[in-house]
N, C-alpha and C positions, 0 to 999 in steps of 0.2 A: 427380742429381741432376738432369730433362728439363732434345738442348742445345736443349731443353725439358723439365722433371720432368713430370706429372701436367697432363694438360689436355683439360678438356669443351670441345667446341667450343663457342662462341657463336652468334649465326645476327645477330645486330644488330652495326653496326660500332659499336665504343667510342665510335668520335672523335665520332659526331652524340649519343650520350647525352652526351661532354663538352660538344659546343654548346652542347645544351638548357641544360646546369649554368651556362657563362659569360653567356648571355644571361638565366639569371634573377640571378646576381652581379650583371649588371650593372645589370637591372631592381630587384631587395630586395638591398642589402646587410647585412640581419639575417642575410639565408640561409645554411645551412652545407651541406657537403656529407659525407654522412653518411660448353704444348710442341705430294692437297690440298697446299698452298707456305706452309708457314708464316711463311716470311721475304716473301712477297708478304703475307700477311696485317700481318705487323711492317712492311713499308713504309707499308702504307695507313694504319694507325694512326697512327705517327711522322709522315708527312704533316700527316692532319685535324689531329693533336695539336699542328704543328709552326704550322697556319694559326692555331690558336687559341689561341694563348702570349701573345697580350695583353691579354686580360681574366683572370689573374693579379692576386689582390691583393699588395700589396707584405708585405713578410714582417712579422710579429708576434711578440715572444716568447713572447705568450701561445695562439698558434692552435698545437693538436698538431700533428707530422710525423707524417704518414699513410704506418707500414710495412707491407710484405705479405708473407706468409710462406705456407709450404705444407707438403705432407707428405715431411719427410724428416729423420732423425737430425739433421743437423747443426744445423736451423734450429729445433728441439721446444724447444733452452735459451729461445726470445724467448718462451716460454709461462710461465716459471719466473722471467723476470724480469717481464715483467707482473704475474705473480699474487702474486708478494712485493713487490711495492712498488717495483723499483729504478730503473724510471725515475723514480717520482716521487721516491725517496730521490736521487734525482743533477739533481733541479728539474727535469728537464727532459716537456712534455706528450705524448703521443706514444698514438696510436689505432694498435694493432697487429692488423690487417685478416687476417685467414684465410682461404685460397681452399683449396676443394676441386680446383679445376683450377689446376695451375699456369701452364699456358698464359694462363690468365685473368690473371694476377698480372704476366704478363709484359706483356698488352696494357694492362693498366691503368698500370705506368707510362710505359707508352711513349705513352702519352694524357693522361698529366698527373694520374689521379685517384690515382696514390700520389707522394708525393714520393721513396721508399726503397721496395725490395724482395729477396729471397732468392732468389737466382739463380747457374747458374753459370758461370766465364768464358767457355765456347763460347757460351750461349745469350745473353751480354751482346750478344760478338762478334757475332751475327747481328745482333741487335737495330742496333747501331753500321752494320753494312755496311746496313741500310734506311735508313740516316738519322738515327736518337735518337742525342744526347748524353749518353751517359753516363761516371759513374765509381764505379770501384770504389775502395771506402772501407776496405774490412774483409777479413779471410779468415776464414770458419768455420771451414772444413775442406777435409779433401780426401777424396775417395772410395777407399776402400783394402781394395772387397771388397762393397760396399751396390750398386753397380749391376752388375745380372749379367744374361749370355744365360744362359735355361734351354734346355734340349733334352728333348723325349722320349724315353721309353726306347728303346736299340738306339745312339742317336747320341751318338758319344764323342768326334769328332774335328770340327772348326771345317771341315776338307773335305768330311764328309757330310752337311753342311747344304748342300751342292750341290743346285739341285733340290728343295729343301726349301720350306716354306709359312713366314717367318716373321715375328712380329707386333712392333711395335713402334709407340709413336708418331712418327710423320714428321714428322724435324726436331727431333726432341728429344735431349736426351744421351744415350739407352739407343741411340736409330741411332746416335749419333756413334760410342757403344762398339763396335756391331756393327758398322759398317763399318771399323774399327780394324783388328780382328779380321779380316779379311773380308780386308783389304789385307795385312795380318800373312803370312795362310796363302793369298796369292799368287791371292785371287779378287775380286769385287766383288761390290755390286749386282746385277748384270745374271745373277751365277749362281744367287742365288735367287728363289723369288716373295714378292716383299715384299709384307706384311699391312699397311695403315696403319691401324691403332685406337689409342681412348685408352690410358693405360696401366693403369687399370681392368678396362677390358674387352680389353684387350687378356692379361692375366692371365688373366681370366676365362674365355675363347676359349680358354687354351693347356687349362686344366685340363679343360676339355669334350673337348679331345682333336681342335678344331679345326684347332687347327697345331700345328706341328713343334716351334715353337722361338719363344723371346719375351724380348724386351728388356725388363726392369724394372727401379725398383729399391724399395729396402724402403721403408715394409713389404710393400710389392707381392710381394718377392720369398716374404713368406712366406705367401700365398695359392698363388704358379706352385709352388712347389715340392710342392704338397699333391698334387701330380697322382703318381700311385704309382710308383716307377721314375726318374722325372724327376732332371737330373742339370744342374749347376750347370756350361755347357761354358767358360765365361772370366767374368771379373770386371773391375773397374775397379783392381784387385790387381794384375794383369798389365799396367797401363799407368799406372805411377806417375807423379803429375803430371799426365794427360789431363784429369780430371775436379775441378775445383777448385768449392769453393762460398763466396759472398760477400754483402756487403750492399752492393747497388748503388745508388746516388742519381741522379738527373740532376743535372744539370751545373752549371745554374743554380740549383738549389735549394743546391746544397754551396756554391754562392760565396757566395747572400745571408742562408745560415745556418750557418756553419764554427762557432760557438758550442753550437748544438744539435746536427750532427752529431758533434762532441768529446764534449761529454754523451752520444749511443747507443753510441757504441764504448766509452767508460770503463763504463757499464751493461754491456756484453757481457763482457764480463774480471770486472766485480764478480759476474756471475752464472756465470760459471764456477769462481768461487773459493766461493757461496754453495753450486752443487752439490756441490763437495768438502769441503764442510765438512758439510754437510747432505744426503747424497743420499738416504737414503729417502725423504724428503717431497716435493726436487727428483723422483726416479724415477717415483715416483706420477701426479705435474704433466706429466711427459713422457708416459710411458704413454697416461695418459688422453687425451689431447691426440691420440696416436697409433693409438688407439685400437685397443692391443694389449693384453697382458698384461707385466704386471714380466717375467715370466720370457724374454717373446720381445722384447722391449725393451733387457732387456741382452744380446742375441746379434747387437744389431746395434753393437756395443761396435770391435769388430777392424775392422767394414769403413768406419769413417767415421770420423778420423783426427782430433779437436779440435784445432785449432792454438791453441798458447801463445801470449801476447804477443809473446816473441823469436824466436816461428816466423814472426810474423806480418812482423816487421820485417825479418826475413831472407828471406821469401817476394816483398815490393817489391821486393828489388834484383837488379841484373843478373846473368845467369850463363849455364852451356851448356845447365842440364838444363830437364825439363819441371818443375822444382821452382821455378824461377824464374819470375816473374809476366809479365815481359817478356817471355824466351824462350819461357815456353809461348804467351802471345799470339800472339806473329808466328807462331808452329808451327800454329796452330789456326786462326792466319786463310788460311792457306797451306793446310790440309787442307781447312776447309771450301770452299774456291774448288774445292779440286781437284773433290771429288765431288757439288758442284754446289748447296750447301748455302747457298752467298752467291754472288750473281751478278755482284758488284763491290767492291773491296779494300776492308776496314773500317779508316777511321781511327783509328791505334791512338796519336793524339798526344792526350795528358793522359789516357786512359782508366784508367791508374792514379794513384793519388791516396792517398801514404803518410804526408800529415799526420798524420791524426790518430790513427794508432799510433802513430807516435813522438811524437805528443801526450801519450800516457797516463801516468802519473804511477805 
């Protein structure tokens, strides 16, 4: 899920489109607001984002939390709960923002234009070590098989990507995975030629036959895999607990609205119990969303693991493995230093935040 998912580059920096926003808030108050270094990118933002945190209006019950979401299995139910009603069956208002890049998703709230976004713990943790306040509120999921290095044919082993061409976006969770991988079977970085494109085109490029090998994940993966031969060499199956996905808030928003964040995560549960009660019509809404077919919709079933309510409750608390929300943090703020992914330790005090599952009723 990119530690970055899915991300077009932008070429304007957020944080002066957020200016322009706080200095007309401050001018019309009628007015509304409608995965290269990409952790240098996530500092500048959180920066501009962090100067302009005082034109802020004070919170409303009635003004919607603006969430953001992208393309990945875990996160296609908040399509299923918008379109049947259940935020508004749970009172609460809520504009659910859809990004084609998910890197986009990540700048936007690290710049203040989403209050909540779908993201996962590695790509939080970067965020955090530039500077944003954040917390994670939620567990989706976890990845158990949707983020995969493909390989082209002839290459079977994670050591013959030695030397090899391969594409991923930089900085996102499909490198986190391949350098996993990489460090796994006793190589790094430095032994292959890293391809940095989006995950898009970076798909795109493997199936042209321009590179070796490509970091995605679904449904990306089932565009890489149409290349003939092509062979699935590791998974996020192989590093359970690595790849976690959640709904993260800022910091400040969860303090001055703990009442509406309670209301999205009770909606998340009720629309997990609405898809199993109702999943053809739910399937459909996902699908489409996804813009796949039913049939390749449900094949990403195995690799992206829904967490239950008592997964969820059980995933906050302390433990050894990467199952644990704590453990795997500190695991992942420690890997990402290592390979050079955060340039300085991310504070990892309050970054979890297990009210409001053990809120849920």
């Amino acid at each position: 899920m990119p530690l970055f998912r899915l991300g077009s580059r932008i070429t304007r920096p957020i944080f002066l489109t957020q200016f322009f926003f706080c200095v007309n808030l401050m001018t019309n108050s009628n007015n509304s607001a409608s995965r290269q270094s990409v952790l240098a990118a996530l500092l500048l933002v959180t920066v501009g984002a962090a100067a302009l945190g005082g034109c802020a209006k004070p919170p409303s019950s009635d003004v919607p939390v603006r969430i953001g979401y992208s393309a990945w299995p875990g996160w296609f139910p908040w399509k299923v709960t918008e379109d049947k009603g259940i935020f508004k069956a749970a009172a609460v208002p809520v504009t659910l923002q859809w990004f084609d890049g998910y890197l986009d998703s990540i700048n936007a709230l690290n710049a203040g234009q989403l209050d909540c976004n779908s993201q996962t713990l590695g790509d939080t943790i970067s965020s955090v070590a530039g500077g944003a306040e954040l917390q994670v509120v939620l567990t989706n999921d976890n990845s158990t098989g949707n983020d995969q290095i493909i390989a082209a044919p002839g290459i079977t082993s994670i050591a013959q990507l030695k030397g090899k061409k391969v594409a991923a976006e930089e900085g996102t969770v499909d490198h986190y995975l391949l350098l996993l991988g990489l460090k796994k079977a006793g190589l790094s970085s430095k032994d292959i030629e890293f391809v940095p494109l989006e995950t898009g085109a970076a798909s795109a490029a493997f199936v042209a036959g321009k590179v070796d090998a490509v970091g995605v994940f679904a449904p990306f993966t089932t565009q890489a895999l149409k290349r003939a031969g092509s062979t699935t060499l590791f998974s996020s199956k192989d590093f359970p607990g690595a790849i976690s996905d959640h709904l993260v808030c800022r910091k400040e928003f969860v303090a001055q609205n703990p009442e509406k964040i309670q209301k999205i995560v009770d909606s998340w549960f009720a629309t997990l119990k609405e898809i199993k009660a109702n999943p053809g019509s739910s399937l459909a809404i996902m699908s489409a969303r996804a813009g796949v077919t039913e049939a390749e919709y449900k094949a990403y079933n195995a690799g992206t693991t829904i967490f239950t309510l008592e997964q969820n409750r059980q995933a906050f608390k302390a433990g050894s493995t990467m199952q644990s929300l704590p453990f795997a943090a500190t695991e992942i703020s420690a890997f990402l230093q290592e390979v050079g992914l955060a340039k300085t330790p991310p504070k990892l005090t309050d970054l979890l935040n297990s009210r409001f599952v053990d809120g849920v009723k």
